[in-house]
Structures are given as structure tokens and as C-alpha cells.
C-alpha positions in Angstrom: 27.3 57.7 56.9 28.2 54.7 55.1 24.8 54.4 54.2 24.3 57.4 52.5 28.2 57.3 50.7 26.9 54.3 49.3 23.5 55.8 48.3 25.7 58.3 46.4 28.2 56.2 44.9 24.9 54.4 43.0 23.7 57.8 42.0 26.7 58.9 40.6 26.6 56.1 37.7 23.9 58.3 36.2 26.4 61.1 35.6 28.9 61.0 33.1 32.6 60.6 33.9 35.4 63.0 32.7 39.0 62.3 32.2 42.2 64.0 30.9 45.0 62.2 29.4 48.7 62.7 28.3 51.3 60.6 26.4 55.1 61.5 25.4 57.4 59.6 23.2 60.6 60.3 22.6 62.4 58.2 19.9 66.4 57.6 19.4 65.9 58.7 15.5 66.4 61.8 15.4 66.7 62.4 12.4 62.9 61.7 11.3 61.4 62.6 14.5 64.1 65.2 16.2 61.1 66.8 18.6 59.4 63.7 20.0 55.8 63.1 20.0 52.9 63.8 22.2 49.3 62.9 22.8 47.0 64.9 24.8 43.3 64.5 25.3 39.9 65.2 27.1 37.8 62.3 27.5 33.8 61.6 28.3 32.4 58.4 28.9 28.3 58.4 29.5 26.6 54.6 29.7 23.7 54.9 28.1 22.3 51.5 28.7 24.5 49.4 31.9 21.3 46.4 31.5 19.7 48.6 34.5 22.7 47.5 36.9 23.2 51.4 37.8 19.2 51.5 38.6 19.5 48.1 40.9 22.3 49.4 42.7 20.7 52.7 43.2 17.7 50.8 44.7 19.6 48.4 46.9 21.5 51.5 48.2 18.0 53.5 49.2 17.0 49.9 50.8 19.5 49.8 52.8 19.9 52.9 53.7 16.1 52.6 54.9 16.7 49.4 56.3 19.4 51.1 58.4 17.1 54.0 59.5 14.6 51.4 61.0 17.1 49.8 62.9 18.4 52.9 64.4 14.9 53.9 65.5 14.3 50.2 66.5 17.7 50.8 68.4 16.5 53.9 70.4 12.9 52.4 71.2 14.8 49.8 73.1 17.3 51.8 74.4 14.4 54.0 75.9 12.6 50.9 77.1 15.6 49.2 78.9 16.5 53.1 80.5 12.7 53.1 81.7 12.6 49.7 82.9 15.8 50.1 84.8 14.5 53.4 86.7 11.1 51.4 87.6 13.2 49.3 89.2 15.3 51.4 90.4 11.8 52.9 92.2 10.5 49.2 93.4 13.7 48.6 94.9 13.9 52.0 97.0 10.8 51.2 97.7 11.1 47.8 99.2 14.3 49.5 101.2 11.8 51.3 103.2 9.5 48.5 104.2 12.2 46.2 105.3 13.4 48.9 107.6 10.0 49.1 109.1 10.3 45.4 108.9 13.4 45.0 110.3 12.8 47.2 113.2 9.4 45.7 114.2 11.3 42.2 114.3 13.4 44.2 116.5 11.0 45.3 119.0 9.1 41.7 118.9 12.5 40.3 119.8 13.0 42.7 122.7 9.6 42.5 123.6 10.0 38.3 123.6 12.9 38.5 125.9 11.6 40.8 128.1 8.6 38.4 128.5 11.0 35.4 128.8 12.9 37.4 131.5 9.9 37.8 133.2 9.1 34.2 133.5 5.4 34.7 130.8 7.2 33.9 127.6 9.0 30.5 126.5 12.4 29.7 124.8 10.7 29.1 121.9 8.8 32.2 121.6 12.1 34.1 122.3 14.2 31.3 119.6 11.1 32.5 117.1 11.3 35.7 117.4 15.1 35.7 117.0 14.1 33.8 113.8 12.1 36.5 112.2 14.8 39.2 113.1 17.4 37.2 111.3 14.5 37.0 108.8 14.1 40.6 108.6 17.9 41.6 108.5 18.0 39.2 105.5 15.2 41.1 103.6 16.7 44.5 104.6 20.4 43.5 103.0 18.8 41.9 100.3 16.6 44.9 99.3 19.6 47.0 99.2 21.4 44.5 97.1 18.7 44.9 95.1 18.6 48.5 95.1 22.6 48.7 94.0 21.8 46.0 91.3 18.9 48.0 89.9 21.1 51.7 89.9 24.0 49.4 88.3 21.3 48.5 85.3 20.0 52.0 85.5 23.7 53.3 85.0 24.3 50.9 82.4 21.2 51.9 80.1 22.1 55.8 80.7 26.1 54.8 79.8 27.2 56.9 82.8 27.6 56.7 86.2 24.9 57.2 89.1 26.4 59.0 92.2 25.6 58.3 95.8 25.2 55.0 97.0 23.0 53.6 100.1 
């Protein structure tokens, strides 16, 4: 808006400027002046020649009015790339949610299975400590992935500027 209020401004010293003007005088003589005196007038003032200031200003207006419709488009590319991104991620992340819970529940049974064994007297402490290892492992993953997940709907909710419901 500014942009183009400016842009119009510069036009405008092409077109002439109109004025109207009044004066009253009232003197203490009144004997040679008993009614006062007036002054009214119309007025036009045209530049004819400003030394081409009106035509730079005209020109630096249109740049930067231009200059302001590139960034704006500039703006939304980015805006569209960072929204797009965002929900990619979003994606990955939902993604990676779902193989950590196959993950996490095949630690799971390894564990189960690996005590069972120990239990039975075919499996070692160490087998059993290992397999607790990679559950504790696999938990890890699962909370990280959905940390991830609530980081990447946060960005995603950020690019949109409003809220994402649900959560997981």
C-alpha cells in the first residue's frame, strides 16, 4: 500500500496544483478606507521544467514498488517451502513412530523370550542383561520418535500460523 501511495505521490508532480486564497484588511482610518479591503484569488502553479527530479522520483517509486513485489513473491516461495518441508517431516516422523513400535515390541518379546530361556537354565545372564539392553534401547527410539513427531507438527503448525489438533 505504501508502495503504491508513494508511486502516486511521484505521479502527481506531473499535474498541476490548484489553490484558492483570501485576504482582509481592515484599517483604523476610516475616513479614507471606511469599508476595509479584500483580496481574493484562484491560483495555478504547473512546473514546467523541476531538472527531471519529478521523473527520478517517479522512477524510484516504480523500483520500489517492483522491488517490493519480488520480495513478497520471494516471501511466499519460502513460506510454501518451509510449510512443505514441515509436513515431510511431519510424514518421516509418523513414519518412524511406527517402526519403533514394531521395534519396541520385538525387543519386547526377545526380552521375554531371553528370560524364559534363562529360567530354563539354556540362556545366560548376559544374554538376558543384553536383551534388556536393546529393550531399553528400543523404548528410547519409540519416545524419541514421538518427540520427534510433536517437534515436527509444532514446525508444521508454525509455517501454517495455526494450530494442529490431536496429539499422539
Amino acid at each position: 500500500k505504501q508502495a503504491n501511495a508513494r508511486k502516486r505521490e511521484a505521479t502527481s508532480a506531473y499535474v498541476p496544483d490548484l489553490y484558492a486564497y483570501a485576504r482582509a484588511e481592515w484599517l483604523r482610518d476610516e475616513i479614507e478606507f471606511p469599508e476595509g479591503q479584500g483580496t481574493l484569488g484562484v491560483g495555478l502553479s504547473w512546473p514546467i521544467f523541476d531538472g527531471l527530479a519529478a521523473a527520478g522520483k517517479r522512477r524510484s517509486a516504480i523500483a520500489q514498488h517492483k522491488a517490493l513485489g519480488h520480495q513478497r513473491h520471494a516471501m511466499e516461495n519460502q513460506i510454501t517451502i518451509e510449510v512443505e518441508q514441515a509436513f515431510d517431516d511431519l510424514k518421516l516422523a509418523q513414519r518412524s513412530i511406527e517402526v519403533e513400535r514394531k521395534n519396541k515390541a520385538q525387543a519386547s518379546e526377545n526380552l521375554r523370550i531371553q528370560k524364559q530361556l534363562y529360567a530354563n537354565g539354556d540362556s545366560t545372564s548376559y544374554d538376558v542383561l543384553q536383551a534388556q539392553a536393546m529393550w531399553t534401547g528400543a523404548q528410547t527410539a519409540y519416545y524419541r520418535a514421538i518427540y520427534d513427531f510433536n517437534v515436527s507438527r509444532a514446525r508444521l503448525s508454525r509455517a501454517i500460523g495455526a494450530p494442529i489438533k490431536g496429539t499422539w
